[in-house]
N, C-alpha and C positions, 0 to 999 in steps of 0.2 A: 504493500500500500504506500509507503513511501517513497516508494523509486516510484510509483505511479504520480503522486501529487508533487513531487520535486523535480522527475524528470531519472534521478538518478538516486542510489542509496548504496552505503558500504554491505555488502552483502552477506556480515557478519553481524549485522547491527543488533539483530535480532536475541543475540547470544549476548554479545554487552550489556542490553538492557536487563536481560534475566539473570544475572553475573549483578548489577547494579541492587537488583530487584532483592537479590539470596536466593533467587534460584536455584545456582547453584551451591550454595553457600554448605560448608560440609563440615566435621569436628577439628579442628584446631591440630590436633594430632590424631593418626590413627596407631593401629599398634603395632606397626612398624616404627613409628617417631618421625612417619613423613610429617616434615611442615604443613600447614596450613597452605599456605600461599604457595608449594608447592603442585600438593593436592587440586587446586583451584585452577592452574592454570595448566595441567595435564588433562582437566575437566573440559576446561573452556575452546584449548587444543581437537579434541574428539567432536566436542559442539560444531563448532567449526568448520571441523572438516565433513562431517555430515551433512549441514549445511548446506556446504560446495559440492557434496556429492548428488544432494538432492535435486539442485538446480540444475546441475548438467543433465541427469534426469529427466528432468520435467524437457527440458531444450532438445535434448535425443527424442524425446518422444512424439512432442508437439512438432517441431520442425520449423516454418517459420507461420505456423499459428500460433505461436509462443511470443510474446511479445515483448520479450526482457532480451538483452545479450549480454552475456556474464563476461567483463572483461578484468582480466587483475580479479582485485578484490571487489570489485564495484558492480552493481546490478543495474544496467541501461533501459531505461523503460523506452521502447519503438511502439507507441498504439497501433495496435490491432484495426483493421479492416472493419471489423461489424462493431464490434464494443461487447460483443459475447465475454472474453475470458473476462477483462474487467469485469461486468456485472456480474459473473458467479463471482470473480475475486469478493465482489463486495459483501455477497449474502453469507459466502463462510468468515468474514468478519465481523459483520454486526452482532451487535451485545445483544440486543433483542428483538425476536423480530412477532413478537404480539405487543408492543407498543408504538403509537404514529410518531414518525412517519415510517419507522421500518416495515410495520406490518404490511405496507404494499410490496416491499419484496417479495416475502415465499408466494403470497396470494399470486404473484406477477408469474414467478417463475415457475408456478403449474401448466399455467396456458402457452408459455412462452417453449416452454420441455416438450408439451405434447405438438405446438405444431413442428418444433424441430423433427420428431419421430417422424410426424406425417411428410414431410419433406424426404425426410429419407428413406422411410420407404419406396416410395416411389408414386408415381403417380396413381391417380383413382382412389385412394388410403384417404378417410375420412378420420377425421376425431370430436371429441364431445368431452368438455369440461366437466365432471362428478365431484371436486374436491368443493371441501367446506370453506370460507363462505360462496355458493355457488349466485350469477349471475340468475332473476328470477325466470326468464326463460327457459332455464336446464333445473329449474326444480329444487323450489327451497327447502324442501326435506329430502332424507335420501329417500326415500319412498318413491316420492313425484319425481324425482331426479331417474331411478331404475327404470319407470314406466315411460318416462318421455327417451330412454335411450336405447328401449325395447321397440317402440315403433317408428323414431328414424333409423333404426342398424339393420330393425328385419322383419317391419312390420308387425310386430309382435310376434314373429315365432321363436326371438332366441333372446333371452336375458327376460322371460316372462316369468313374472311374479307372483312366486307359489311358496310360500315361505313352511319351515318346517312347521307341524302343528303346536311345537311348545313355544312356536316363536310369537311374538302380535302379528294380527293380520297385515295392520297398519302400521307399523310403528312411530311414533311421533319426534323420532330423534331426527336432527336437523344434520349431524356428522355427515363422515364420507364412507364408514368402515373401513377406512385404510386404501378405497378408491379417487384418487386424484385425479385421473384421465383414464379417457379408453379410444383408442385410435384402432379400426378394422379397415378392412378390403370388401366392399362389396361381391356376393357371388353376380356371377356372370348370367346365371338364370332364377337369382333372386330366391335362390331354397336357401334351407340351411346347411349349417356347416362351414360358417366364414371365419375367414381367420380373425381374431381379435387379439391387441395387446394391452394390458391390464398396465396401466400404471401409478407409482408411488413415489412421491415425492419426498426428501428426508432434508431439510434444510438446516436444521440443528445442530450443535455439537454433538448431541447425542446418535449421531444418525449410525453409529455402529449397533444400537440395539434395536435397529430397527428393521434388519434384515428378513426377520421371520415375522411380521406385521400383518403383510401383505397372504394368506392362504387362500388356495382353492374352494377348499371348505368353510372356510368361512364366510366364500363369498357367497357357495353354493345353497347352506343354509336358507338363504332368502329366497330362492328359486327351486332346488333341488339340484338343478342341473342349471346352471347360464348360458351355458354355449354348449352345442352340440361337439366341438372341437373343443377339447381344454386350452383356455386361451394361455396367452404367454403371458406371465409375470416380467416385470420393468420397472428397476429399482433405481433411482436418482437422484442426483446428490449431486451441490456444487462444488463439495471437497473433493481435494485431489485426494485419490485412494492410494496407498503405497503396493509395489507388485502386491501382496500377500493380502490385504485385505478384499484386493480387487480381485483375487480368488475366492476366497471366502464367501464376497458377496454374492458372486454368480452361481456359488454351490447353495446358499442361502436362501438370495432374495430372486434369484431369476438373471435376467439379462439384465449385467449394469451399465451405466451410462454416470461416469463421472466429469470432474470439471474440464478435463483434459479432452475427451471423446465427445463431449458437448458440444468444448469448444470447436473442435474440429467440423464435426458437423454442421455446427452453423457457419463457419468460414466455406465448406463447400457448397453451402446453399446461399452464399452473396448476394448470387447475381439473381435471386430470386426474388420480387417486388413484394411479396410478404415481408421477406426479410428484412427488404430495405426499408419498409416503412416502420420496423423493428426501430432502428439506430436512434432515432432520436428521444424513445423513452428507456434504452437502454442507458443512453447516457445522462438523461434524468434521473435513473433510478442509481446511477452507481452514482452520483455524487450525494443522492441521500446518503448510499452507506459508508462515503468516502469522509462524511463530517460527523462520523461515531467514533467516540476513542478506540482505538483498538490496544488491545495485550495481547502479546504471541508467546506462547511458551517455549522454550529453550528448547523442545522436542516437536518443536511446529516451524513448520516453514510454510510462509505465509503464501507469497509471490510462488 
């Protein structure tokens, strides 16, 4: 965030402050008789260099969707084309995002997730906003929300609402049950059997316990069955995942879609006039989260 609003930042910064902070701050002696200030700065060394490891990382991966160049020590912010990585930059730093003005982020980044999906899919691929607070046309309860997205997807033959008998008929909860979006492909002769992708938004710190959120059953419950095809599960998050979590999460939560695979997808859908009339509340929103104090912890790399 700071090589963003400055232009540039020492790319170690992140470790000095948590060093300033006691972060890293450790016993004075341990029982070897290392120093203190020893200890401390073999700490701050490994910080460091993780860091730096981190970043090249992320720059190997993204390529020149990445929008930093790590030179020396220094971290060169280049903006991005759409203003995509920025605005996930911004949503995994905000301190809170159910108070205003942040709370238009995640609300933001439901819709904004699900047309990227439909984009990438490909063409013909529709979607339909489900996530809590939902616009009144898609259904201010999940109930009304189910039933309006049973007969634009397939006329009422699939996602039709037949809820187990111990459940309400009606239920008067206004949630999403863990649905944010749902993007399908219409069939070709209008039966059933369409593909549908289920998705889940995790905008949170906590978005590591949120893998298993998202079940079949649970969604089936309310239907018995929702799709004649078991739809795809689509887990999403603006944090950058590290290799291992981003295994985790696809053995977990279904098909993931992190900050980095976002990004990219929305850089290859540019030239797309969806996208582009995207930019300019992209970059409204990330300067809401660009004037939140941010803390990074000495095991977090922000950028």
């Amino acid at each position: 965030m700071q090589a963003v609003t400055s232009g540039l930042a020492v790319a170690s910064a992140g470790v000095y402050d948590d060093l300033l902070s006691g972060a890293l701050e450790d016993l004075e002696h341990d029982e070897g008789g290392e120093q203190h200030w020893s200890r401390q700065d073999r700490a701050l060394d490994d910080e460091v260099g993780a860091t730096t490891d981190e970043l090249n990382r992320r720059a190997s991966l993204l390529g020149p969707s990445y929008p930093f160049r790590l030179e020396g020590g220094s971290l060169i912010y280049e903006p991005s084309a759409t203003g995509f990585y920025e605005y996930f930059l911004g949503i995994s730093l905000t301190p809170s995002l159910t108070k205003k003005p942040f709370v238009a982020l995640p609300r933001s980044f439901e819709r904004i997730v699900a047309l990227l999906v439909q984009i990438h899919l490909g063409e013909n691929w529709k979607f339909f906003h489900t996530g809590h607070p939902r616009a009144s046309a898609s259904g201010t309860t999940f109930y009304s929300s189910m039933l309006k997205l049973s007969e634009i997807s397939s006329d009422n033959r699939e996602w039709r609402w037949d809820p187990d008998p111990r459940w309400p008929a009606k239920p008067g909860i206004g949630g999403d049950q863990g649905l944010d979006f749902v993007v399908w492909r219409p069939a070709v002769d209008r039966r059933i059997g369409q593909i549908y992708v289920v998705g889940q938004c995790a905008c949170g710190n906590d978005w590591p316990t949120k893998f298993t959120d998202l079940q079949v059953d649970k969604v089936n419950k309310w239907f018995r069955k929702a799709t004649e095809v078991e739809f795809t599960r689509c887990f999403t998050t603006p944090f950058m995942l590290s290799d291992g979590n981003f295994a985790i999460a696809h053995n977990e939560a279904g098909w993931t879609l992190d900050r980095a695979r976002l990004t990219m997808m929305g850089e290859e859908a540019k030239d797309d006039p969806r996208v582009q009339c995207l930019r300019p509340m992209l970059t409204h929103l990330f300067e809401i989260a660009s004037k939140a104090p941010v803390g990074v912890a000495a095991s977090t790399v922000a950028a």
